[in-house]
N, C-alpha and C positions, 0 to 999 in steps of 0.2 A: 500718159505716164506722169505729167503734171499734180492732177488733184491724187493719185496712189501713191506719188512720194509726199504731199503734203499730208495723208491720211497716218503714214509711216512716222513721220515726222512729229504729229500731233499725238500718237500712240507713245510712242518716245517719252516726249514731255510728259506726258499721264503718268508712264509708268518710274520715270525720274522723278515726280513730286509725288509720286505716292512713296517710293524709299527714302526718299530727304525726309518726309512726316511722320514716316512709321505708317500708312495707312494703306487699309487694304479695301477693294470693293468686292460686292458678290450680290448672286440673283438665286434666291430660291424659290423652287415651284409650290403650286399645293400642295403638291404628292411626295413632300418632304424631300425632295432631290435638288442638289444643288447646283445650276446648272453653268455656273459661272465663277470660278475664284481670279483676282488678279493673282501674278507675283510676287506684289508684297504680301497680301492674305497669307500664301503658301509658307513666305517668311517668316510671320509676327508668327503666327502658330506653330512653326514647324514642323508641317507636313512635307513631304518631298514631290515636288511634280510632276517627276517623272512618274509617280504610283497614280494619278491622276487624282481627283477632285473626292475629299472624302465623302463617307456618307453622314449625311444629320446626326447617326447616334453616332458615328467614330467622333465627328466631330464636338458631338456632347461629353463625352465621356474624356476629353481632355479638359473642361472646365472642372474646376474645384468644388466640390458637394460644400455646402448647401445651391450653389451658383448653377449649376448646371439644370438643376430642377425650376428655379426662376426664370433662368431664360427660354427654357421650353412655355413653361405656361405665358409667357408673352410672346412666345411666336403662334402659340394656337391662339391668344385673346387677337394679334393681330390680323391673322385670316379667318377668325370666325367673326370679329366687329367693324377691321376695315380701319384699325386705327394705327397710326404711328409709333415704331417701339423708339424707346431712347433706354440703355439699360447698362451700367459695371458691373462688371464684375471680374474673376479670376481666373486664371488657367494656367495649366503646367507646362512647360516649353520644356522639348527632351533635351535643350542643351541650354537653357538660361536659368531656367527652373522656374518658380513661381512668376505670374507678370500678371499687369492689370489694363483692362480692356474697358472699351466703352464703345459700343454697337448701335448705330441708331439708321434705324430703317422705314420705307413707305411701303404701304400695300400698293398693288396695280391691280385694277380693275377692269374686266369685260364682262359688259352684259349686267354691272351692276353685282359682279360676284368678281372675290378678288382672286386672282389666277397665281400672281409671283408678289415675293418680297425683292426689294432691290434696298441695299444699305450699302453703310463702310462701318469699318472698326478700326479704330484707332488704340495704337497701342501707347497707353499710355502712365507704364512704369516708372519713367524718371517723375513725372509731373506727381504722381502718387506718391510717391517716397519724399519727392520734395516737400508736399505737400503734408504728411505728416512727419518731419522732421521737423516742419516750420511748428506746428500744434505742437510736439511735445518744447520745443523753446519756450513756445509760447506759454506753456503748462510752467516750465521750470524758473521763469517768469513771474510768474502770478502768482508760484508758491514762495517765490523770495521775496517779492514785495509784500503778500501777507506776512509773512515771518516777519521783517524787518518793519513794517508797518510803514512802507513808502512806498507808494502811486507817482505815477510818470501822469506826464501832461505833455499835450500841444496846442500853442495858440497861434493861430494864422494871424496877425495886427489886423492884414489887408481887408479880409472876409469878416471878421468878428467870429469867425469860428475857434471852439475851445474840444480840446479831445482828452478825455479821460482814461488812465486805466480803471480796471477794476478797483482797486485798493484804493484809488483814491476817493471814488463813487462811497465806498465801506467810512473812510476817516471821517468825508463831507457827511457822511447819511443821509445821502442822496439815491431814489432809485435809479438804478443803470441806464431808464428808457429817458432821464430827465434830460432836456435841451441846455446843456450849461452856458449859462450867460455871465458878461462881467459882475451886473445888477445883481445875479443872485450868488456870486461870490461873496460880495461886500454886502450883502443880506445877510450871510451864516456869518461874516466877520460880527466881533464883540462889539458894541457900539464906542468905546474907548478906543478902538485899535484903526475903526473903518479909515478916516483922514488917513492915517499913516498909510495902510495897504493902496487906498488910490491915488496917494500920491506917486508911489512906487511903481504902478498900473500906468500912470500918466507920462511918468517917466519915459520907463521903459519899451510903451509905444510911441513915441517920441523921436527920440534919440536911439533906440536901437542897441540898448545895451543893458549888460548882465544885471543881474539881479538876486539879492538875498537878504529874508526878512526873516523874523520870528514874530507871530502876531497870535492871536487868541479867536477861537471859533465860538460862537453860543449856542448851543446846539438847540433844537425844540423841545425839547425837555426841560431846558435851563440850565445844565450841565456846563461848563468851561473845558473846550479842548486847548493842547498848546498846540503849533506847528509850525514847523519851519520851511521856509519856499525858497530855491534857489532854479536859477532860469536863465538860459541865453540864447544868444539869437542861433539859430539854423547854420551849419555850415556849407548848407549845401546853395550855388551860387541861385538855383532856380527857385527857393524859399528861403530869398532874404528876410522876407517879414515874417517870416515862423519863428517861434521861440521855442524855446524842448527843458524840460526842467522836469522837480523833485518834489515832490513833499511828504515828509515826515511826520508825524506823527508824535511829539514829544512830551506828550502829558503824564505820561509814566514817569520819565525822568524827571521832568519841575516838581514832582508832586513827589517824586523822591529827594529833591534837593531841598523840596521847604520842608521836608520833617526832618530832615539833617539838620538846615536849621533851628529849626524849633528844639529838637534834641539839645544842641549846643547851647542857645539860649538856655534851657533848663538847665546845664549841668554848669553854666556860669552865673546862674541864679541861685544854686544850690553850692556852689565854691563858694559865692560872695556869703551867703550866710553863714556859711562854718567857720572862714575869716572874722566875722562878727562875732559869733560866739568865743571863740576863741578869743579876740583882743576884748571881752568882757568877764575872758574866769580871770580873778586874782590868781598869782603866779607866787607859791610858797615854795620855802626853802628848807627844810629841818635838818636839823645836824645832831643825829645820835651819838653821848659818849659810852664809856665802860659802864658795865652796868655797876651800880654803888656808888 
């Protein structure tokens, strides 16, 4: 009685971490009959068990078209090659409604012909939603830092690693695949500006503290970008030496604030002369009487 309650006992367990995970096990024959679903299987899908174990097309025909037609073809590529499926996709739950699955199974073999499939499916809905929820952030992201023309950073001190977003890869005109290093920071710095920015660089890995410059980029072209950096340390206790910071973009605005200037200069160039002329006309007086 011994090892029949420890086999009960280990069945248990099975079928306890298959519902904690969401995951289901199952064994399919050649002859497209399925001849094994666990409990959770019957769950994730929403088949009833007491109706017993569906057949291949009941059970196709709860996938989502175009989905159902793919995973067919990689259950016959698996028993006609012998090779492993790993495959997501979608299906309609009569009481959750849409959910998203990911099935990955072995062929078995006798006699060097493969006889059954044996996999799990994992139901894995939160992870997918989470999963593009995190993308569209990420999207909405990316489109405000292009709009605003400011790229986010992370520099590890410890590692010498530097992590870019996009937009800032765009302001540097740097391709996205480039390895960014200090050295080639202070490369794109203007050579007027470089001292200032490594001392700020030296500082700041240093001493462990905040940071904000405005400093000038040379681009390879020859072009003059402006930009402004501001950066501080990590709050979080397990990347002390991470910094997390900004950079902007601000060549639009310099290049609008020297024509302002320049504008003003003109029109206090254009003042002082007309004072000049002015203090050079003679200034007459006539006093008309009655006529006669």
């Amino acid at each position: 009685q011994g090892p029949l309650i420890d086999i009960e006992r280990s069945e248990f367990y099975l079928r306890e971490g298959e519902r904690l995970a969401h995951m289901g096990s199952w064994s399919l024959r050649a002859d497209g009959i399925f001849d094994y679903w666990s409990p959770e299987t019957f769950a994730i899908f929403g088949f009833d068990p007491a109706q017993g174990i569906p057949t291949l097309k009941e059970w196709l025909d709860v996938l989502r078209p175009p989905d159902g037609d793919r995973v067919h073809a990689l259950i016959r590529k698996m028993f006609s090659q012998g090779v492993k499926g790993d495959i997501q996709y979608r299906v309609e739950h009569p009481e959750h409604g849409q959910k998203t699955m990911r099935s990955t199974g072995d062929p078995m073999f006798e006699n060097g012909v493969v006889t059954r499939l044996i996999g799990n499916t994992l139901d894995i809905t939160k992870q997918e939603e989470l999963t593009q929820e995190l993308r569209r952030r990420e999207a909405y992201l990316a489109e405000a830092q292009r709009l605003s023309h400011t790229g986010s950073f992370g520099w590890d001190v410890s590692t010498g690693e530097i992590f870019w977003s996009d937009e800032t890869f765009r302001i540097f005109e740097f391709d996205p695949k480039t390895e960014i290093t200090i050295a080639l920071i202070v490369q794109r710095t203007h050579p007027d500006d470089r001292q200032a920015v490594q001392q700020v660089i030296e500082r700041a890995s240093r001493d462990r503290t905040p940071f904000a410059l405005e400093h000038r980029l040379l681009m390879s072209d020859g072009s003059i970008k402006y930009v402004h950096v501001v950066g501080h340390p990590s709050t979080d206790e397990g990347r002390r030496s991470e910094f997390v910071g900004a950079v902007t973009d601000i060549t639009e605005q310099r290049r609008a604030e020297e024509s302002l200037r320049q504008s003003e200069s003109y029109l206090a160039e254009q003042e002082a002369e007309l004072r000049q002329i002015l203090d050079l006309t003679p200034n007459h007086l006539y006093v008309f009487g009655p006529e006669g």
